[in-house]
N, C-alpha and C positions, 0 to 999 in steps of 0.2 A: 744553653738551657734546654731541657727538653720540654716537650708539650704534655707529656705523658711518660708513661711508666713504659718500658716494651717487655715487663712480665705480664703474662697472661695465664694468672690463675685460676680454677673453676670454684665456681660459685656454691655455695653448698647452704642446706638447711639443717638447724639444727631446733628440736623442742624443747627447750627449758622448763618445765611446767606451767607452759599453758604463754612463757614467752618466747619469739619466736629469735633466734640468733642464726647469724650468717656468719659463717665459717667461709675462710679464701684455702683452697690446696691446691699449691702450688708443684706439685708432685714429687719424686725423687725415690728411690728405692732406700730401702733399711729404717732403725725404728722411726715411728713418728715425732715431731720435732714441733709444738705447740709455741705461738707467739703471741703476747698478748698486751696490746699498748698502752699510753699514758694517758689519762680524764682529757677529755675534748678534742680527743685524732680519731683512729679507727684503725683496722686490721692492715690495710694496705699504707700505711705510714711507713712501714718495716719496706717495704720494696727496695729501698738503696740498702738498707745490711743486707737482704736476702739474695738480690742480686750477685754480692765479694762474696756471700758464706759458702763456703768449701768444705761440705762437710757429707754424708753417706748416710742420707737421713729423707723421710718424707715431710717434707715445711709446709704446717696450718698457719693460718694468721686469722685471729677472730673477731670479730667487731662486739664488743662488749654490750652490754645492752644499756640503750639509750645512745647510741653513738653508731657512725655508720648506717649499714644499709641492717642492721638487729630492729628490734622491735623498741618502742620509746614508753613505755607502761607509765600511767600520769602517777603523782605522788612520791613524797618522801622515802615512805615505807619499801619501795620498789629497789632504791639504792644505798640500800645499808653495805658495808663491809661484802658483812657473810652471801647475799644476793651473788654478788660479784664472783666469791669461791664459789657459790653453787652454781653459777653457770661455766664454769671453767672443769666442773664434775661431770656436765649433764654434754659436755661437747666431747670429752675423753668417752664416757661409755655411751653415748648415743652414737658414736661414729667409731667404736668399737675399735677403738687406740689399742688398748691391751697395756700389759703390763713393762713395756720395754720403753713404753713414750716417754719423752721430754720437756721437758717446757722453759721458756726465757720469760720473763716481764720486768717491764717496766716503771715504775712511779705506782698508781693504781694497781696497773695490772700485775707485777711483782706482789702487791699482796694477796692478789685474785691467787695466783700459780699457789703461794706460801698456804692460804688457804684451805685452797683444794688440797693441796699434801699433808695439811695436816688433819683435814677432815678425814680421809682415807688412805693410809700409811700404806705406801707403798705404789701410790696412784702412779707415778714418776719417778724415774731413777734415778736422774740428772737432772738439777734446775741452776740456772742463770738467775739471780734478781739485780737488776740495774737500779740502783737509787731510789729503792723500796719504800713505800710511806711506811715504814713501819719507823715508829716512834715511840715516846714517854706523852703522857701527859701532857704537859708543857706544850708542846707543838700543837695540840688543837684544841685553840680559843675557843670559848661558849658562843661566837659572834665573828665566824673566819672572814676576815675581809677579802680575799679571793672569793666566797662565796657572791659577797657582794660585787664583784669586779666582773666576773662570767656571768649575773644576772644582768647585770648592764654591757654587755656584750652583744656588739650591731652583728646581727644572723642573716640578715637579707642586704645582694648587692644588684646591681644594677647586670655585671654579667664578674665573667670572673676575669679578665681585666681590673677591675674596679677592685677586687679584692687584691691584685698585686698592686696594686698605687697605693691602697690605704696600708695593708698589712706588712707590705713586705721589709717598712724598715722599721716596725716597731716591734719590741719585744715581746715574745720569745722569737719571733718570726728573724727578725737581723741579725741570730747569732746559728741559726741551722745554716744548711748547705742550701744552694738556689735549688739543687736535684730534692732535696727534701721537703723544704717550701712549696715546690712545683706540683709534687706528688700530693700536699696537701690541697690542695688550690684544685688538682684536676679530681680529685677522689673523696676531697671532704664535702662538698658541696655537690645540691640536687638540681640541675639545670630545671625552672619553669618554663611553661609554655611560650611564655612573654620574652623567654631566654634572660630573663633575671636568674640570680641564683638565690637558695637556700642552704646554711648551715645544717649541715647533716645532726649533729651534735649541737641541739638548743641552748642556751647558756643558761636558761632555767635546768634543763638536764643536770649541767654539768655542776651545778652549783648545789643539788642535791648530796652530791660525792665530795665536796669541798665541806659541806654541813657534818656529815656522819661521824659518829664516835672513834675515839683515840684508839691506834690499834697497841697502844703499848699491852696489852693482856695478849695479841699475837706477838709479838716482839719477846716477851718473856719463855714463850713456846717455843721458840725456833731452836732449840737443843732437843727438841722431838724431830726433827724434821729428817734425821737419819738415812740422808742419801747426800752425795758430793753437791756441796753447795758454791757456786759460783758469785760473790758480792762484788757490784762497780758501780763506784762513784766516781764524781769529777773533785779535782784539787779547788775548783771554784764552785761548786753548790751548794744549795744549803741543805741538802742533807748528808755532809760529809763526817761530821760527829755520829750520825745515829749510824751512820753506815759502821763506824768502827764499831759503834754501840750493839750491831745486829752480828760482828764478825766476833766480837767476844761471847754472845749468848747463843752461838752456833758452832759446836767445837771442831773442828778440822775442817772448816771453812774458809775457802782463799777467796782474802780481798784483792781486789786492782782499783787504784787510784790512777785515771788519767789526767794528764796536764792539761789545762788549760780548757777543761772541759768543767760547765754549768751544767744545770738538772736535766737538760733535754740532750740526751747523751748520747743515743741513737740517729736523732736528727743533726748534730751537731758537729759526730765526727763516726759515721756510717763505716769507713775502713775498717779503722779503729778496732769498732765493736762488729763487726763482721770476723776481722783477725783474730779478737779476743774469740768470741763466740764458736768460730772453727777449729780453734787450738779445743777449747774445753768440749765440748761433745762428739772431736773426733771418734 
């Protein structure tokens, strides 16, 4: 198991109006290659895909806000949907992407990328969405108990040892890779003085994004979305019906269904989706 990541990305800022977001560029020649992860990780979760991906591309990884080392704005109001698309706008043309970038996401952040392409047609050429929240109805309760699960979510350890004894065999954490785990463990958390740690991503945060309105109204959009759309899900998640649900309402869109794979799909089988991920933005 390693201690760390041995990518060494540079750190970058970006303005969102008036919120502050941390961009990782990892460098690489040809277009920009935007990554954007899933509610309660951060930009550098992506380190084991980005490590295998083989592709001729420059690789961002963003920390969404409220999460990572981005800016945490107190209130509801702060993490709607759309907040999410517009900061995934304001990192393409604040850092002067251009019209050739790309983008993959995740869970959340898949809606973040879907967003952003749909708010401005043509933001991105090619995008990836990994196990999209996008949805009907039905999937979000007036009352998500995930909301309530990440508000009751312990944020403070003793160091981060402490966080591998508690977390590491309970789920989601026991079905990711130890390399992915590790990456979380050394990059999610804020070392204190006292050399306790801090959850970068507060569970009051994250439970604001587990609150917010059903994206089925995006989900019916995505036949706008008129560039090569890449859909992955796992044969074992649960959002394997909407994913077929997103590949029907997006016409010349290939799906990939991998085996054995649950909703944390990046953390759980890195090759995988590094291999996937290299084939499509070759």
């Amino acid at each position: 198991m390693v201690s760390e990541s041995m990518l060494q990305p540079v750190p970058l800022e970006v303005d969102a109006t008036g919120v502050r977001l941390r961009v990782w560029d990892y460098g690489g020649d040809g277009s920009p290659l935007l990554f954007c992860h899933c509610a309660g990780t951060l930009g550098r979760i992506w380190d084991p895909v980005i490590d295998r991906l083989s592709v001729h591309a420059r690789i961002l990884a963003m920390d969404l806000r409220g999460h990572g080392d981005s800016d945490k704005p107190q209130g509801a109001q702060h993490y709607h949907w759309d907040c999410f698309g517009a900061d995934v706008l304001a990192v393409v043309e604040r850092l002067g992407l251009g019209d050739g970038a790309m983008a993959v996401g995740h869970s959340g952040g898949a809606v973040a990328v879907t967003l952003a392409q749909l708010a401005r047609p043509g933001l991105f050429r090619r995008i990836a969405l990994i196990d999209a929240i996008l949805a009907t109805d039905a999937f979000f309760p007036p009352l998500n108990p995930m909301a309530e699960i990440a508000r009751r979510r312990k944020g403070h350890f003793d160091s981060r040892d402490a966080v591998r004894a508690r977390l590491g065999g309970k789920f989601p954490f026991s079905t990711w890779t130890g390399e992915s785990f590790e990456v979380y463990v050394v990059h999610g958390f804020t070392e204190l003085p006292d050399g306790s740690v801090e959850l970068k991503c507060p569970g009051s945060t994250e439970a604001h994004l587990y609150g917010s309105w059903s994206t089925e109204p995006v989900l019916r959009r995505m036949g706008e979305l008129n560039v090569p759309v890449l859909l992955v899900t796992g044969e074992q998640s649960y959002m394997l019906s909407y994913v077929r649900e997103q590949h029907r309402e997006t016409p010349g869109s290939r799906l990939e269904i991998l085996e054995k794979a649950g909703h944390f799909i990046p953390q759980e089988q890195p090759k995988e989706t590094a291999a996937l991920l290299g084939a499509w933005f070759a």
